[in-house]
N, C-alpha and C positions, 0 to 999 in steps of 0.2 A: 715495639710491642703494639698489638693493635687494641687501643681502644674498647674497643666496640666487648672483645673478652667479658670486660667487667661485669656488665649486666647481667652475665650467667654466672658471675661468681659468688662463691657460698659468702665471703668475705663483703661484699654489695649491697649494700644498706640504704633505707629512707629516713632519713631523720625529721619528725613532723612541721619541728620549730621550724626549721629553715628553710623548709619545702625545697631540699633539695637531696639527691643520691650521694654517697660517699663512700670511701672505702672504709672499714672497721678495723683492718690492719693498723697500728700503731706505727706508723713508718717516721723515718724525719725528712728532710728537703735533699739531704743524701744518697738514701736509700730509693726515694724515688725517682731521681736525677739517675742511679746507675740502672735502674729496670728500665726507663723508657729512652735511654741511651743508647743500650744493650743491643745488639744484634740479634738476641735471641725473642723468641715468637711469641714467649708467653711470660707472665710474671712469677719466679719463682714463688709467691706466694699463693698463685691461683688454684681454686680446688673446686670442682663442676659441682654448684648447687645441685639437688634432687630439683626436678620440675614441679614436686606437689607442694616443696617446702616454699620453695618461689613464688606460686602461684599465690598462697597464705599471705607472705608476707607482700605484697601488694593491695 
């Protein structure tokens, strides 16, 4: 899986505290072990932010 995905994803969050980006999915160490495992390109849980909603939450 590439990376880089995340950043357009609606799922792609700032958390202030920690001044750092995350994902909002609820996954566990499993779940995320078999999507960046996977052979396949994208994260089953991925959904293309709007660009106006993203641009806001920035």
């Amino acid at each position: 899986m590439d990376p880089s995905l995340c950043e357009s994803c609606w799922h792609y969050d700032y958390d202030e505290e920690y001044d750092e980006y995350y994902c909002m999915m609820d996954l566990d160490e499993d779940e995320v072990y078999r999507i960046f495992a996977s052979r396949q390109s994208r994260c089953p849980y991925y959904r293309q932010g709007d660009e106006h909603y993203l641009a806001r939450r920035q």
